[in-house]
C-alpha positions as CSV (number, residue, x, y, z in Angstrom):
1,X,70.4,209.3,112.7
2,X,72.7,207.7,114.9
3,X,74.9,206.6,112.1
4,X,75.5,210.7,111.3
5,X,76.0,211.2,114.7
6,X,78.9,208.8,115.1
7,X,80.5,209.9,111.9
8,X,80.3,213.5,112.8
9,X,82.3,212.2,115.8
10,X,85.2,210.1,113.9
11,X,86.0,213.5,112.2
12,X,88.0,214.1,109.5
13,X,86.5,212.5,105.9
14,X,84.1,210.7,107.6
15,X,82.5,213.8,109.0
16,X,81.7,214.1,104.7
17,X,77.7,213.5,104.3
18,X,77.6,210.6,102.3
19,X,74.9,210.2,99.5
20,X,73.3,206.9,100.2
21,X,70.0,205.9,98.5
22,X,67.7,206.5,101.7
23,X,69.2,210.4,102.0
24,X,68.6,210.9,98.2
25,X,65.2,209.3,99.2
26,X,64.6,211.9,101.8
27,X,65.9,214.9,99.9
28,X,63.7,214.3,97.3
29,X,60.3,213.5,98.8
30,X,57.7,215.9,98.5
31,X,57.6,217.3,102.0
32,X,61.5,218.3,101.8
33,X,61.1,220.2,98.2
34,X,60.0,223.4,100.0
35,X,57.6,224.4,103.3
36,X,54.3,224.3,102.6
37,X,54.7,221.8,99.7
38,X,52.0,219.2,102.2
39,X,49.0,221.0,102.7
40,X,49.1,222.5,98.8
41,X,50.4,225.5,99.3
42,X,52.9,227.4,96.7
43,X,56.3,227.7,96.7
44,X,56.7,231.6,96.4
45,X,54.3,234.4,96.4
46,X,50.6,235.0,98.1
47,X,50.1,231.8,100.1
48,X,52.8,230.5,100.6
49,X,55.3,230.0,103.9
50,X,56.4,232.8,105.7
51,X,59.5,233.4,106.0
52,X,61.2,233.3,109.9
53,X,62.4,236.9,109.1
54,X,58.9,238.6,108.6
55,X,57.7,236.7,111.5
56,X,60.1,237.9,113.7
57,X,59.7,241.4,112.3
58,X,56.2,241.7,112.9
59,X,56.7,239.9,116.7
60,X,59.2,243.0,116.8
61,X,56.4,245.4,115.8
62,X,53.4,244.3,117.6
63,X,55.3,244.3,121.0
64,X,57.0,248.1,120.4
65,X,53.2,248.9,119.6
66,X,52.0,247.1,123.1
67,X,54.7,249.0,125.0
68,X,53.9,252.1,123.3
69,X,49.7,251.7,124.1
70,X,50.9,251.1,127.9
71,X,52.5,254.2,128.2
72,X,49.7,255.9,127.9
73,X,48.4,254.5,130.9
74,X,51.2,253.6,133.1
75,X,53.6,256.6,132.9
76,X,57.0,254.6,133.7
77,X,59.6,256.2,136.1
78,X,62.8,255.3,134.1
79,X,65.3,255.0,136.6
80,X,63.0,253.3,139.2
81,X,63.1,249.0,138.3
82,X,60.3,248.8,139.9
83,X,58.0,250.8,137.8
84,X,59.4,249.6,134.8
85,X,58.7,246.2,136.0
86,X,54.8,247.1,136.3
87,X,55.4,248.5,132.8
88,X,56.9,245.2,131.4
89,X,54.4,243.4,132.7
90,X,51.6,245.6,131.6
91,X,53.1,245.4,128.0
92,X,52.6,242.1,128.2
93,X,48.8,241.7,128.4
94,X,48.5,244.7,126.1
95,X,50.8,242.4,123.7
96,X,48.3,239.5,124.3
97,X,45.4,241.4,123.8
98,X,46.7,242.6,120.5
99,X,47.1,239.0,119.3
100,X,44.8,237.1,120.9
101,X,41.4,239.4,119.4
102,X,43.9,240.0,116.2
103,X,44.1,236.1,115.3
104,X,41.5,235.0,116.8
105,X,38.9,237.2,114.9
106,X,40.9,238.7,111.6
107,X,43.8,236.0,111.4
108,X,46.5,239.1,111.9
109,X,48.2,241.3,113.9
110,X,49.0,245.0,113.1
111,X,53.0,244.0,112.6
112,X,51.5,240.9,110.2
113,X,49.8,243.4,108.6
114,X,52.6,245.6,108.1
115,X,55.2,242.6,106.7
116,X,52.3,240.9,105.3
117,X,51.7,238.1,107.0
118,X,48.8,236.1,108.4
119,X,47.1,233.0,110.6
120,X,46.0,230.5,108.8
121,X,44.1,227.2,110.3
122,X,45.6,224.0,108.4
123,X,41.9,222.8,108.7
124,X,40.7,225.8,106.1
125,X,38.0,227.5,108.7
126,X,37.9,230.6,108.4
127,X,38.4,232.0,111.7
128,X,41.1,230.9,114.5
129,X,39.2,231.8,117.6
130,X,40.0,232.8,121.0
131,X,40.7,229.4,122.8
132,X,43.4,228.9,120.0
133,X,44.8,232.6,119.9
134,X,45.0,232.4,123.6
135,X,47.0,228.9,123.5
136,X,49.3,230.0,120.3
137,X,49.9,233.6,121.9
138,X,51.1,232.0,125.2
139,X,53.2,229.5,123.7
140,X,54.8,232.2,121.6
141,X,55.3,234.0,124.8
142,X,57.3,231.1,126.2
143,X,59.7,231.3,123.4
144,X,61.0,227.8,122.9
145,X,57.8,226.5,121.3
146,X,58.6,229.3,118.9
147,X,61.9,227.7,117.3
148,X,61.1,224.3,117.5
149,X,60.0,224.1,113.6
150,X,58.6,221.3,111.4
151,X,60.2,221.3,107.5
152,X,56.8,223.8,106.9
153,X,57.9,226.2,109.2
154,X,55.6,225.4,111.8
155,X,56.4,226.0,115.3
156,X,54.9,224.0,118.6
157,X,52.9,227.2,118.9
158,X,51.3,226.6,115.1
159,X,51.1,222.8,115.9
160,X,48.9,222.9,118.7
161,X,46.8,225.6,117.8
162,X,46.3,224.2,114.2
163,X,47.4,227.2,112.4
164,X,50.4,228.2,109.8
165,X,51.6,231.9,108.7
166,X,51.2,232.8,105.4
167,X,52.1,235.7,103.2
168,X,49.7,238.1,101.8
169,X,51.7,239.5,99.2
């Protein structure tokens, strides 16, 4: 690694990646050939990976449908910051309801369901359950765990609660 680095600093041609044995190596070893590949998973179709974009989608949807459920109990005052503080906060534990009961007991969310998506444990149980919906959903909530990945597409938010998204169709 710090061989690339240093290059990438000379500039010029020696900024070119070089094809040395151990990167050919690298690029060609099983876990690099496409996410997933490790824990027997297909390339493409049911099963496999999700991709970032239907994750991010479904995120999207699941928190417009938290706000939306909160306005029907806290009315917010548009112009006023503070009530739409109370409301942003409000949204929030409707948001974590939604995913915490959705994973932990059916493995989705209603905007996974709508992209087709779903929580998988990497151990093959069947259920998630709270304790692990509750870490994964605040970790999500803190963003950064969220884009650190793995080559499986596996955030620090999949890692620790020992889960992985996959499609449903």
């Amino acid at each position: 690694m710090a061989g690339r680095f240093e290059t990438w600093l000379a500039g010029g041609k020696a900024a070119a990646p070089t094809n040395t044995k151990s990167d050919q190596s690298r690029q060609d070893s099983p876990d690099r050939q496409f996410p997933g590949r490790r824990y027997g998973l297909p390339a493409g179709g049911p099963g496999s990976v999700a991709s970032l974009g239907r994750r991010l989608v479904a995120l999207f949807v699941d928190c417009v449908l938290a706000t939306l459920i909160t306005t029907l109990f806290v009315h917010p005052a548009s112009l006023n910051p503070d009530h739409v503080q109370n409301l942003n906060y409000w949204s929030l534990l409707t948001w974590y309801v939604i995913t915490v009961l959705g994973t932990a007991f059916f493995g989705v969310t209603p905007g996974m369901v709508l992209l087709g998506i779903r929580v998988a444990r990497v151990d093959g149980r069947p259920m998630l359950l709270p304790l692990r919906a509750l870490v994964r959903a605040v970790l999500v909530a803190t963003i950064i765990p969220a884009v650190v990945w793995d080559p499986d597409r596996r955030g620090l938010h999949d890692k620790a609660a020992g889960t992985i998204v996959l499609t449903t169709r």
